[in-house]
N, C-alpha and C positions, 0 to 999 in steps of 0.2 A: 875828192880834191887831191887826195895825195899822190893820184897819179898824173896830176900836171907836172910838170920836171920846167924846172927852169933854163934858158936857156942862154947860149951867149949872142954877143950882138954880130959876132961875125958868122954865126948860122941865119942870122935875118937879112944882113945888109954887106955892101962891099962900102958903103959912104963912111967919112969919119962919125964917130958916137957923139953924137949933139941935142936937144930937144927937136933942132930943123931937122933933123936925120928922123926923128923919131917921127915926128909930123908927116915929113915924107912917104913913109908907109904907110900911112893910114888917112887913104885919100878914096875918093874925096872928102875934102875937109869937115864940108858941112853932116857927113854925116857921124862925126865923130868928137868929141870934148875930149880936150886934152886938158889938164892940171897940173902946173907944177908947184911942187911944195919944199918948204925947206926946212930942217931940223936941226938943234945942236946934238954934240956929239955927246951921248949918253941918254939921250932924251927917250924918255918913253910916252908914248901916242899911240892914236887908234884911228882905224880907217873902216869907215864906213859905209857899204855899198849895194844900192838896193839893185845894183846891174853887175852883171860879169864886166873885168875889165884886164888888164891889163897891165903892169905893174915893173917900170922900168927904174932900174939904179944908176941914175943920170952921177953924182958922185957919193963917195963912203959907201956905208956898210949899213945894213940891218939886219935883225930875226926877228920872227914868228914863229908862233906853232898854229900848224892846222893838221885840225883830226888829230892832235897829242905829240908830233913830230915836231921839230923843231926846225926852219926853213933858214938857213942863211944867203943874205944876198948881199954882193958887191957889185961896186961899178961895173959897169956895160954886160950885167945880167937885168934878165926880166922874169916874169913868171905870167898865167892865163890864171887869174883870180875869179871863185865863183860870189854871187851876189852873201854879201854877208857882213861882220864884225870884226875885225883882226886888231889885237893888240902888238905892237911893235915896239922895239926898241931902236932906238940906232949908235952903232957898235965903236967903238976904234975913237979917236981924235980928231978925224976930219968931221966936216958939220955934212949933213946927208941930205940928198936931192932928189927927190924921185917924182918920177912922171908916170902921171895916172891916165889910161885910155878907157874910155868909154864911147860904146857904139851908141849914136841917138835910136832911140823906138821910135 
């Protein structure tokens, strides 16, 4: 896992950073779930995923550690997340958004 590298949004897209923008790439639609979630700031939560997905910071901050590392993510980063358990926090004073991609089987 440690070798997925997160990335920014202007290596995926030339569109403005939006959940539409997000949607946008990952078409067609029906084969894909999209989630959006929202957290206050400082809030610690866990994500839970029995599928590889996908992991966008629609606004604010969060970390993880996977595999002992510590992962931080801000707005208009994502990451390629494999199926599993991640405990998060989310960082700073803005309240955090993230959009979750999941391909259907």
């Amino acid at each position: 896992m440690t070798d997925k590298l997160k990335q920014n949004w202007s290596d995926k897209s030339t569109l403005p950073f939006s959940e539409e923008a997000i949607r946008a790439l990952h078409v067609p639609a029906e084969n894909f779930k999209v989630y959006l979630n929202a957290y206050e700031a400082g809030q610690q939560f866990a994500i839970k995923a029995g599928h590889d997905f996908v992991l966008y910071v629609l606004t604010g901050a969060c970390k993880t550690s996977i595999d002992g590392k510590e992962l931080r993510l801000s707005a208009t980063e994502s990451v390629s997340m494999d199926a599993g358990s991640y405990a998060f926090e989310a960082l700073g004073t803005e309240a955090l958004q993230l959009v979750k991609v999941f391909a259907r089987m």
